[in-house]
Wavefront OBJ file of the C-alpha trace (Angstrom):
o trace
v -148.518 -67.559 -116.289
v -147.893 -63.821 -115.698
v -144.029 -62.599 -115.810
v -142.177 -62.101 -112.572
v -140.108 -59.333 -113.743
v -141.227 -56.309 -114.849
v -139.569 -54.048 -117.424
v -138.605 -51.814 -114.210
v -136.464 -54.598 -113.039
v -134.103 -54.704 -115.818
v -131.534 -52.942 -115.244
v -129.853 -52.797 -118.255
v -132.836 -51.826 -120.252
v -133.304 -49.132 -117.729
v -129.626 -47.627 -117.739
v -128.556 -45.052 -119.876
v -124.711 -45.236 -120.813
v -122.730 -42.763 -122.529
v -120.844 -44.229 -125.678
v -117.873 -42.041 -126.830
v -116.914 -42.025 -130.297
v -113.253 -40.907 -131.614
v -111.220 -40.911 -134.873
v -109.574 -44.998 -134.987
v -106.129 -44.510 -133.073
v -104.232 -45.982 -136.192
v -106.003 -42.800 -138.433
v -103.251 -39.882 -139.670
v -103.707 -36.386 -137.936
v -105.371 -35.804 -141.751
v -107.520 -38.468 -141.891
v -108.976 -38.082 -137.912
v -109.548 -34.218 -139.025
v -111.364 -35.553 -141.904
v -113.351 -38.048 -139.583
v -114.077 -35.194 -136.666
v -115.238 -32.619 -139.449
v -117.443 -35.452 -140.823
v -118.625 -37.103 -137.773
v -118.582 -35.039 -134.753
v -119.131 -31.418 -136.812
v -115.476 -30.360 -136.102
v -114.955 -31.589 -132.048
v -112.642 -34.245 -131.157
v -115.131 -36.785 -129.938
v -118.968 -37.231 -130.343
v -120.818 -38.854 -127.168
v -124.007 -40.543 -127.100
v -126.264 -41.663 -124.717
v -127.449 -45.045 -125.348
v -129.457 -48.141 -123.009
v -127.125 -50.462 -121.292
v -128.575 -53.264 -123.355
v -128.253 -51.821 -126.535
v -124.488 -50.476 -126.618
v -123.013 -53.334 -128.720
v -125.723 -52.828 -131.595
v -125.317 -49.232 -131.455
v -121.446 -49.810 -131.866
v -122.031 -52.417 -134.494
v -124.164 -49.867 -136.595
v -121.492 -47.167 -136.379
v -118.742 -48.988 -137.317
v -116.714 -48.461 -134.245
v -113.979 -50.420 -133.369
v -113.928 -51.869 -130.203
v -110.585 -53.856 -130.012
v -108.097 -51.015 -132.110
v -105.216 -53.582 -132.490
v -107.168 -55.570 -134.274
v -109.784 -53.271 -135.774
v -108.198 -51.990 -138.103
v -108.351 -48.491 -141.056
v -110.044 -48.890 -143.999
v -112.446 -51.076 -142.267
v -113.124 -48.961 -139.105
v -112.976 -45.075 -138.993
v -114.153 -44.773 -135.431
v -113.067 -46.404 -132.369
v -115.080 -46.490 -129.047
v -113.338 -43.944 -126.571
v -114.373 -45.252 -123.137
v -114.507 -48.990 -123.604
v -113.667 -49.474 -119.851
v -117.035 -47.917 -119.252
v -118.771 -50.049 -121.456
v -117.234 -53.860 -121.010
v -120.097 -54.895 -118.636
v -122.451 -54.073 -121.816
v -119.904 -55.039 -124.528
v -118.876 -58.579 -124.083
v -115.292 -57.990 -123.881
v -112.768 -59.489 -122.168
l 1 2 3 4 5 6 7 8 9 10 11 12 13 14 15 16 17 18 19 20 21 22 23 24 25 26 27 28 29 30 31 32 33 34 35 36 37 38 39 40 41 42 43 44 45 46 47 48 49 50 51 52 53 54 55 56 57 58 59 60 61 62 63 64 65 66 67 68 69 70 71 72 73 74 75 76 77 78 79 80 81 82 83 84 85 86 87 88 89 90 91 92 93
């Protein structure tokens, strides 16, 4: 039997999403220089465009965290930037 839905009717597949990446909140002035020298070649933040459906394996392979409080340094560097952009792709509450 044939699929109903095509790979133009998903939506998330078919958005593209910016993800912005920043130093992790919790990080000393020193240590978020070191991570925006390192990461994002001296800026303050470092955006990507990623699908919809693929933002939480994209933040997954960077590292990023997604809930700061509890994401803590050493463990995450980075910390996503516009997470109330992204909860419809991030399965947050």
């Amino acid at each position: 039997m044939p699929a109903r839905m095509t790979l133009a009717d998903d939506e998330s597949w078919n958005k593209q999403v910016p993800v912005k990446l920043v130093p992790h909140p919790a990080l000393t002035q020193e240590q978020a220089k070191v991570i925006r020298f390192e990461f994002f070649r001296g800026t303050a933040a470092w955006t990507e465009t990623c699908r919809a459906a693929l933002i939480r394996y994209y933040i997954d392979d960077v590292g990023a965290a997604l809930d700061p409080d509890i994401q803590r340094p050493p463990a995450y560097q980075l910390a996503v930037g516009n997470l109330k952009e992204l909860r419809p792709w991030t399965f947050q509450p």
